[in-house]
C-alpha positions, 0 to 999 in steps of 0.5 A: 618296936613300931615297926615290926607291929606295923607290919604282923597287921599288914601281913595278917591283911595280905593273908587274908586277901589269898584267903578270898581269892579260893573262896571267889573262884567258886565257877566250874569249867566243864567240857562235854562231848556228846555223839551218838549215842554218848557224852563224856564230860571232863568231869561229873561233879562240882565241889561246890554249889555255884556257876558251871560253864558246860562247854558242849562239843558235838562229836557226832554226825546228826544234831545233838543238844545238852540239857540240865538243870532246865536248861539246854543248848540249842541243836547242834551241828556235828563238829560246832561247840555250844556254852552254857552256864547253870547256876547250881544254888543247892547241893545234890544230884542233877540229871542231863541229857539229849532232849532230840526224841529217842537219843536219852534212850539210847544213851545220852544221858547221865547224872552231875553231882554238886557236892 
């Protein structure tokens, strides 16, 4: 009769260490391509506030940076990839763009939504 006591508080402990590993694996991994005049982004959204990964990949033929949040890659030649992690602390709307002169208005820029 100990025995089978011994191990329900064991299997109860396993349980709730596969619990913790969803709730740890709170990082996003987005990959961003961005050329003239676009970006394409794997995905436009989070499921979660917490730490997003922008892997941003310069497809185009002229610099191009990728900003969000108050954040930004520096410039980036054609054909080179660049990271950046954002810390998302809130539900809601962010917008992103290229910040070289004239390249938002021509398209690259759009909205990533944490939900």
């Amino acid at each position: 009769m100990f025995s089978p006591r011994a191990r329900s508080p064991r299997s109860r402990s396993s349980s709730s260490a596969h619990v913790d590993r969803p709730t740890v694996a709170t990082a996003t991994t987005v990959q961003v391509k961005g050329g003239e005049f676009f970006f394409k982004l794997s995905t436009k959204s989070a499921a979660r506030p917490g730490k997003v990964t922008f892997v941003f990949k310069n497809t185009g033929h002229v610099l191009h940076d990728f900003s969000i949040h108050g954040k930004k890659t520096p410039l980036i030649q054609p054909g080179k990839t660049a990271k950046l992690v954002v810390s998302f602390t809130k539900k809601g709307k962010y917008g992103y763009l290229c910040t070289v002169p004239g390249h938002a208005q021509a398209g690259m820029k759009g909205t990533f939504t944490v939900r």
